[in-house]
Wavefront OBJ file of the C-alpha trace (Angstrom):
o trace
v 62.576 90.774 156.444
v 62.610 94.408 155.191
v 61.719 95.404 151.624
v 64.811 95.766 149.273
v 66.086 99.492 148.554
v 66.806 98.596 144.718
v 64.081 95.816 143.821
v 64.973 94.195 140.430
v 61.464 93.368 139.387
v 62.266 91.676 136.194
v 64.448 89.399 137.825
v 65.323 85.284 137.318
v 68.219 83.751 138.446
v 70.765 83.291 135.315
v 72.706 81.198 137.388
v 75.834 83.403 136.536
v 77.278 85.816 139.321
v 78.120 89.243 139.017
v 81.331 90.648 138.926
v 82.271 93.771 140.608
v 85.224 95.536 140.335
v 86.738 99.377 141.029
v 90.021 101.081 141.704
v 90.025 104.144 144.284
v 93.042 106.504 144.405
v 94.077 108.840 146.807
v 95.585 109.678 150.440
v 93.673 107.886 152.844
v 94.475 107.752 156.578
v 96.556 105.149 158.147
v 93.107 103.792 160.031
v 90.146 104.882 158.802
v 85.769 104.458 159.543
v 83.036 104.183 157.320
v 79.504 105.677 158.943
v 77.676 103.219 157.495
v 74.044 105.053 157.742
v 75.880 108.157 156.669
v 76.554 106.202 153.541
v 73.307 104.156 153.180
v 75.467 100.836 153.152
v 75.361 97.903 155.413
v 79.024 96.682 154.963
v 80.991 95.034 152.079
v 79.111 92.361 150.602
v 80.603 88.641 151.175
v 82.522 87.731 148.297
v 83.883 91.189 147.912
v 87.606 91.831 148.441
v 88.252 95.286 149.679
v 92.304 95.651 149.449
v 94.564 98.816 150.174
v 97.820 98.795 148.493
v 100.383 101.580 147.836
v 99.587 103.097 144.577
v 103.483 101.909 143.336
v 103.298 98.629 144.265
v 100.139 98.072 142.320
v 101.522 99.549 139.609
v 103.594 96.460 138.929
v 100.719 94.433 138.199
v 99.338 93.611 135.368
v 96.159 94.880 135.553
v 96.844 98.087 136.819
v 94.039 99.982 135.580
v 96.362 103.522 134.623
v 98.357 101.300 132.140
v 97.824 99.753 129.366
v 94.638 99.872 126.947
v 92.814 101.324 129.592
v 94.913 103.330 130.805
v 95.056 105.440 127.525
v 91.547 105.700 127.369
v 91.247 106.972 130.938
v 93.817 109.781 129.961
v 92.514 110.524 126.802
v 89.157 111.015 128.980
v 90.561 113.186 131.468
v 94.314 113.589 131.406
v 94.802 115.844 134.578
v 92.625 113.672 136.903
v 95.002 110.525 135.088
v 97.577 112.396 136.485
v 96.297 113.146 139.650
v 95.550 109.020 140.541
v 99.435 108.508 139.020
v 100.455 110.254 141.646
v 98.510 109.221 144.264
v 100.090 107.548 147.095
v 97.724 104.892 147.570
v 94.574 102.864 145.793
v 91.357 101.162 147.320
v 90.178 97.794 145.619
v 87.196 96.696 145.547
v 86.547 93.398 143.695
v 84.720 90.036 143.837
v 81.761 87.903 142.694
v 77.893 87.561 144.235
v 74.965 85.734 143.315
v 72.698 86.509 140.745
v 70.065 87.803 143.462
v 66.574 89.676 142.920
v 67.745 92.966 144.352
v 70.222 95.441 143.880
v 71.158 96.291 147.459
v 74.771 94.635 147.581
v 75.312 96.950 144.447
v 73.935 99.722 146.566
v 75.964 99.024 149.644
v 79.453 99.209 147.278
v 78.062 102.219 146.008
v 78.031 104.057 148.923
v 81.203 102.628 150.125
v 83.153 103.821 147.598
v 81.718 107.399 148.143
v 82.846 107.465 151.752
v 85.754 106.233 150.727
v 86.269 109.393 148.293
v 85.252 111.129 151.506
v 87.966 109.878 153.396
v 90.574 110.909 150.578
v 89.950 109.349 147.562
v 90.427 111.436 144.343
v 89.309 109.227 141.512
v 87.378 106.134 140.796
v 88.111 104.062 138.232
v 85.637 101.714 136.684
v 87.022 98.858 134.404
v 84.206 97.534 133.367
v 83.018 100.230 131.698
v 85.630 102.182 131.032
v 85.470 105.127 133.154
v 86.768 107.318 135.636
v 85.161 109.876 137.815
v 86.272 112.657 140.088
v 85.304 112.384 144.084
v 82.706 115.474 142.954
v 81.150 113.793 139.884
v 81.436 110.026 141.755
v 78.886 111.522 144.412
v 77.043 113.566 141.668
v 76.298 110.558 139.422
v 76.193 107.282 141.878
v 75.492 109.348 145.741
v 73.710 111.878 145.601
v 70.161 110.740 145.094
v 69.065 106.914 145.900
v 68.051 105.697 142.726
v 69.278 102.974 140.330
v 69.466 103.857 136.576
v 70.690 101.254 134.514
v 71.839 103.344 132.260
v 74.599 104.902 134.552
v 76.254 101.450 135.386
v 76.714 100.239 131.829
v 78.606 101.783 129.332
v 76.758 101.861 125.467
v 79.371 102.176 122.012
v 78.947 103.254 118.981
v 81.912 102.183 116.267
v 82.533 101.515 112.937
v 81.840 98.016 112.522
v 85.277 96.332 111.581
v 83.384 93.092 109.737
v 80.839 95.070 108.053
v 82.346 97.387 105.307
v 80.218 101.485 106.220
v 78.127 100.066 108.474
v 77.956 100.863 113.101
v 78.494 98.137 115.552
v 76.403 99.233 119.005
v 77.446 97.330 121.723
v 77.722 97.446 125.784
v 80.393 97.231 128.651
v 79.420 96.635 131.916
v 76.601 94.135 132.320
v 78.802 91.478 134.148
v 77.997 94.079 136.667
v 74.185 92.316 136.641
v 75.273 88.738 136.056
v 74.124 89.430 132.331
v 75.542 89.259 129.152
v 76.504 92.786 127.326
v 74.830 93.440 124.280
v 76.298 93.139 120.538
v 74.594 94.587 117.414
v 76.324 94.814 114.285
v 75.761 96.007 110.626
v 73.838 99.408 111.827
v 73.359 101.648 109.108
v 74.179 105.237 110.011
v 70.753 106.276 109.535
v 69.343 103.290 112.080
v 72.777 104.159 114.755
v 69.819 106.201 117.110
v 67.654 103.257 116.792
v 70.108 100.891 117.408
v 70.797 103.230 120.385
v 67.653 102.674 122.241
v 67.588 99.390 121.426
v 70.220 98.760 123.370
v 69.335 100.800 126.384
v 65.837 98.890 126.841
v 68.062 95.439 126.543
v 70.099 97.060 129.367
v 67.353 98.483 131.281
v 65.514 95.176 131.081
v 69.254 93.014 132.054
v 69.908 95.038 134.950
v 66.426 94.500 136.529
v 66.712 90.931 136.269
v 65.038 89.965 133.344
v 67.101 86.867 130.825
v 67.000 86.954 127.418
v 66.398 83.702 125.720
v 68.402 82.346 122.769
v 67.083 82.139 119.336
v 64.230 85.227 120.372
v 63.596 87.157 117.717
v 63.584 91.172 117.733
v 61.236 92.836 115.255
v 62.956 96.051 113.521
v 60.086 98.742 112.588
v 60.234 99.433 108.310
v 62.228 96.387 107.632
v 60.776 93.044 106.142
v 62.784 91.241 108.435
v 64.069 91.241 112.695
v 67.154 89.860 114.061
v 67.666 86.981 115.616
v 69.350 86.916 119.116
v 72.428 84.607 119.778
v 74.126 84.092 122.922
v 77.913 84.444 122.078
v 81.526 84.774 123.785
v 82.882 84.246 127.224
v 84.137 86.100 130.237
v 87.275 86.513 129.253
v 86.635 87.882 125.392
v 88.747 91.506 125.551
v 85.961 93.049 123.678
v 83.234 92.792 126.500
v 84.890 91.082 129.458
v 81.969 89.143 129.173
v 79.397 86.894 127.434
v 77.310 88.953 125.215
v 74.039 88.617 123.146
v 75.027 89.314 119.609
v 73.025 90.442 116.850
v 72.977 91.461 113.104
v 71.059 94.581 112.100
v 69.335 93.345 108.365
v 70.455 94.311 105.283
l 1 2 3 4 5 6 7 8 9 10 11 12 13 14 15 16 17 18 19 20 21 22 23 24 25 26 27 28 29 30 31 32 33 34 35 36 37 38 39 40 41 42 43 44 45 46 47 48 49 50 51 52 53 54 55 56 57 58 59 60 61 62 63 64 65 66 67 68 69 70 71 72 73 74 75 76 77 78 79 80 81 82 83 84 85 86 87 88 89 90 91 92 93 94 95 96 97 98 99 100 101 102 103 104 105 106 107 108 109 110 111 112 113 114 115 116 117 118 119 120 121 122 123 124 125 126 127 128 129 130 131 132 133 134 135 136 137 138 139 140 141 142 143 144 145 146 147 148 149 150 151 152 153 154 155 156 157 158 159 160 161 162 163 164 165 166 167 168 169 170 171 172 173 174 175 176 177 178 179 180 181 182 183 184 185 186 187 188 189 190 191 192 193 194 195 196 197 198 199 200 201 202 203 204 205 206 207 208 209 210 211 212 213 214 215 216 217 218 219 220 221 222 223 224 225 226 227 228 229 230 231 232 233 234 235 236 237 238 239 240 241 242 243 244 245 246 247 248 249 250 251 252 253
């Protein structure tokens, strides 16, 4: 058996499985090939869904990614590409569940996929999970172009004012499911710790997306204060907030 192309070398198996899902728009032809070695993928993963539907008819659904909550983040991120996908005459879904496994190759295969599907007339790429959408040019840029996993680029970190805690940040994370991991919840940052809280969070992604589990109850030390934080595992897939379980924690006082 050959060596894995995206070893997660933290990894244990959470017993979860990890949800993938993306929306490609554009013209595509009425039959069209993917050169698999072209696009360093081996096929769609089993227990992914890969579905082509005119763009209108999806648009009656309701979770139509260009409507919605989402969709008025997407066009306040880039309102001329929004456009552009609108009008599209056809999208490319790509969605499903696979085990929690200890490499990132099935995440690798999609990857390149999608890229020959934005190849093959594709215009956008739209990423629930985490929010986003990318341009055919950026898509390759960001997820094609080299063939190396950053954690970092899969999973989405926020920094808000914290709606419980009265002039205080809440840092938190979108896209994990992506890992079979829970996202990441800190609250009652003080604007001074936000860059701290910052790179907290991407070493609990880094570590997540590798494979590694963090355990209930663990504690996290905070450097200059008396006392850490204690890490809870909270929510559930279907919380609006994260989409998915998440670790929460409070930054102390």
């Amino acid at each position: 058996m050959s060596e894995p192309n995206w070893p997660r070398t933290h990894w244990r198996d959470s017993g979860d499985e990890a949800f993938m899902l993306w929306f490609v728009f554009g013209d595509f032809e009425t039959d069209f090939r993917i050169d698999a070695p072209t696009y360093r993928t081996r096929g769609t993963p089993s227990g992914i869904d890969v579905v082509r539907y005119a763009n209108r008819e999806l648009a009656k659904w309701d979770g139509y990614p260009l409507a919605g909550t989402l969709g008025r983040v997407l066009y306040d991120e880039n309102a001329q590409l929004f456009e552009r996908a609108k009008k599209a005459g056809e999208c490319v879904m790509l969605r499903g569940s696979l085990a929690d496994a200890d490499d990132l190759d099935a995440l690798r295969d999609l990857l390149g996929t999608i890229t020959a599907l934005t190849d093959l007339g594709g215009i956008a790429v739209v990423d629930p999970q985490t929010l986003s959408m990318y341009a055919a040019a950026e898509w390759r840029r960001r997820y094609f172009a080299a063939d190396t996993f950053h954690a970092r680029d899969h999973v989405l970190i926020l920094c808000n004012e914290d709606t419980r805690n009265d002039g205080r940040l809440h840092v938190h994370t979108r896209g994990l499911r992506k890992f079979a991991r829970p996202d990441l919840s800190i609250r009652n940052v003080p604007a001074a710790a936000a860059g701290s809280a910052g790179e907290l969070a991407e070493g609990f992604v880094e570590f997540q997306a590798l494979g590694g589990i963090v355990e209930d109850g663990r504690e996290v030390e905070i450097e200059g204060a008396p006392n850490g934080m204690a890490i809870r595992h909270a929510g559930a897939f279907d919380d609006d907030e994260f989409n998915n379980r998440h670790l929460a924690l409070r930054w102390p006082d």
